[in-house]
N, C-alpha and C positions, 0 to 999 in steps of 0.2 A: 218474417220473423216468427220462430215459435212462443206461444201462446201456452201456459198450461191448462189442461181440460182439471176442472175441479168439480167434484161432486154437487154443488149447489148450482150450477148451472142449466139453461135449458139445452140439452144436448140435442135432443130433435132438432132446433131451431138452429142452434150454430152447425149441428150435421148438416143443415140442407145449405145452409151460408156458404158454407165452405167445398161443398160436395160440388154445389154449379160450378163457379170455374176451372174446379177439375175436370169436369165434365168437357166443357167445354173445349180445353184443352186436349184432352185422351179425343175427342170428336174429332179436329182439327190434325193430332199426329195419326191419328188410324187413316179419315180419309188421305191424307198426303203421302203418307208412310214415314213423315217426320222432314220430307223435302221442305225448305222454304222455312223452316222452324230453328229462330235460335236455341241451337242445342244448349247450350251455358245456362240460357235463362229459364229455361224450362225443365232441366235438370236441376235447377236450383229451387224452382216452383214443387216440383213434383217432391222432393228433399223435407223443404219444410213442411206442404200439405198434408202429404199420405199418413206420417205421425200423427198429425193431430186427428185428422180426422180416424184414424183408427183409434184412439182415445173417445172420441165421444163415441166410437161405435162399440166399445168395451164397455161404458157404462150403458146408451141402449140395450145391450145383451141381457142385462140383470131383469130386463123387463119385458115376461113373457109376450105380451101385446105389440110390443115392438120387433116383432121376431121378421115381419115383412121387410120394414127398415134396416135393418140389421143384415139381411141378405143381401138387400140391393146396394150395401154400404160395400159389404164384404167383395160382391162383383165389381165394382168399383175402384176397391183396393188392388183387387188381384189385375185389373185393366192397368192403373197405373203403375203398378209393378212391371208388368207388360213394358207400358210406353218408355219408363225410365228404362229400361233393358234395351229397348232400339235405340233409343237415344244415344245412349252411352256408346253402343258399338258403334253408332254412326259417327259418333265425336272419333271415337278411335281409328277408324276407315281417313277421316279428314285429316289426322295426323299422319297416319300412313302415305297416305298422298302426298301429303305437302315433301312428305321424306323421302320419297318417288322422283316427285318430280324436281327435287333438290339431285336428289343422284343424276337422273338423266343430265342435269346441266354439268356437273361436274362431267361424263360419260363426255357430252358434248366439248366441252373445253378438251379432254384426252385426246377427245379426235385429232383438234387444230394441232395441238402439239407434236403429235404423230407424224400429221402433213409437213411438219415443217421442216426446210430441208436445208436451209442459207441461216448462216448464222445472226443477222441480221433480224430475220425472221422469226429466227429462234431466242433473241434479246427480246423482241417485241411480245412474242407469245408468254415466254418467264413473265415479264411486268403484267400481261393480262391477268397469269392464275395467279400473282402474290394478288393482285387487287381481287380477284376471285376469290380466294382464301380469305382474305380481310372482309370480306362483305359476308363470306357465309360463319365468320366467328361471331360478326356482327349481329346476324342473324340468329344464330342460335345462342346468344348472348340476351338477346330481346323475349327472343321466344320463352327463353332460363327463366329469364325474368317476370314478365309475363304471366308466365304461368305460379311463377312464385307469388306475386302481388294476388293472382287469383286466388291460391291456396292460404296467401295470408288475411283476404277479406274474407273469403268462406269464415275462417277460422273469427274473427272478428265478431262476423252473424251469429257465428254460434253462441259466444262468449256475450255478447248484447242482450240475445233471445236470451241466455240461463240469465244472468241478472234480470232481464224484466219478469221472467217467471217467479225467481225470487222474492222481485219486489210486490209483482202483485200478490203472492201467495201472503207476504208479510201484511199489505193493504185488506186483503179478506181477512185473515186473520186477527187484524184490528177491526175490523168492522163488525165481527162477529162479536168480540169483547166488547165492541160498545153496545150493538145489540142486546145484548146480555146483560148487560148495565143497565140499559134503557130499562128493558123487562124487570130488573130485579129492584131497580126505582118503580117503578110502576105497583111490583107487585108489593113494596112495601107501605106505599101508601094507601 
């Protein structure tokens, strides 16, 4: 979930927090080339992380001492820019396929049909591709789907993360008024 980066925090400290599992991450797609890695979830991970942490690497920047950090933030960033870009095409390549190997079967069914010469045959092979047919509506009826549930929880994450960011920005912001209370009790007495 995103998180807002606010000026009073230690950005060093949630920089490196939040830097390692990226790390480890971009380690893990680079040696593999992204084989073996759920694409979804890691595309999802890389979505929310790289924002934020390019956020505390925007307020590191204001701080000339930190300019080491700050590089190796930015290489960082630009790696998982990288990794989301394989990722993505790999997801797109496994779509393709699945839509490959959806044709060949239909291809395949054309053949039977072709072979068939007796009418008998030709009754039996019809009820094959109506249930062919029925199974690949079904199929890309799931897959519709599917991908719509996905598109509609992304959307969900999103709309979740901006209220908490809301709500924590309105919790500092009260915390600072009490702060401020506090001091200006203090300083009255």
């Amino acid at each position: 979930a995103k998180v807002p980066v606010g000026s009073d925090q230690t950005h060093y400290l949630h920089l490196i927090a939040h830097a390692e599992p990226v790390e480890q991450l971009l380690n893990a797609v680079e040696q593999s080339g992204g084989e073996g890695i759920d694409l979804q979830k890691a595309m999802v991970y890389l979505m929310a992380s790289l924002p934020h942490i390019e956020s505390h690497t925007n307020y590191l920047a204001q701080d000339p001492e930190r300019k080491q950090v700050v590089d190796q933030a930015k290489i960082l960033l630009k790696r998982g820019v990288a990794a989301y870009q394989l990722l993505s095409t790999m997801a797109q390549k496994q779509l393709q396929a699945q839509a490959q190997a959806q044709q060949e079967q239909v291809g395949q069914q054309m053949e039977l049909v072709e072979r068939a010469k007796n009418a008998e045959f030709q009754a039996k092979l019809t009820e094959i591709e109506k249930k062919f047919e029925i199974e690949m509506i079904k199929q890309r009826s799931l897959n519709e789907a599917r991908a719509q549930k996905t598109n509609e929880q992304m959307a969900i994450q999103r709309e979740r993360a901006r209220g908490d960011m809301e709500l924590k920005a309105q919790r500092q912001a009260a915390e600072v008024q009490i702060q401020a209370a506090k001091a200006d009790a203090d300083i009255a007495i």
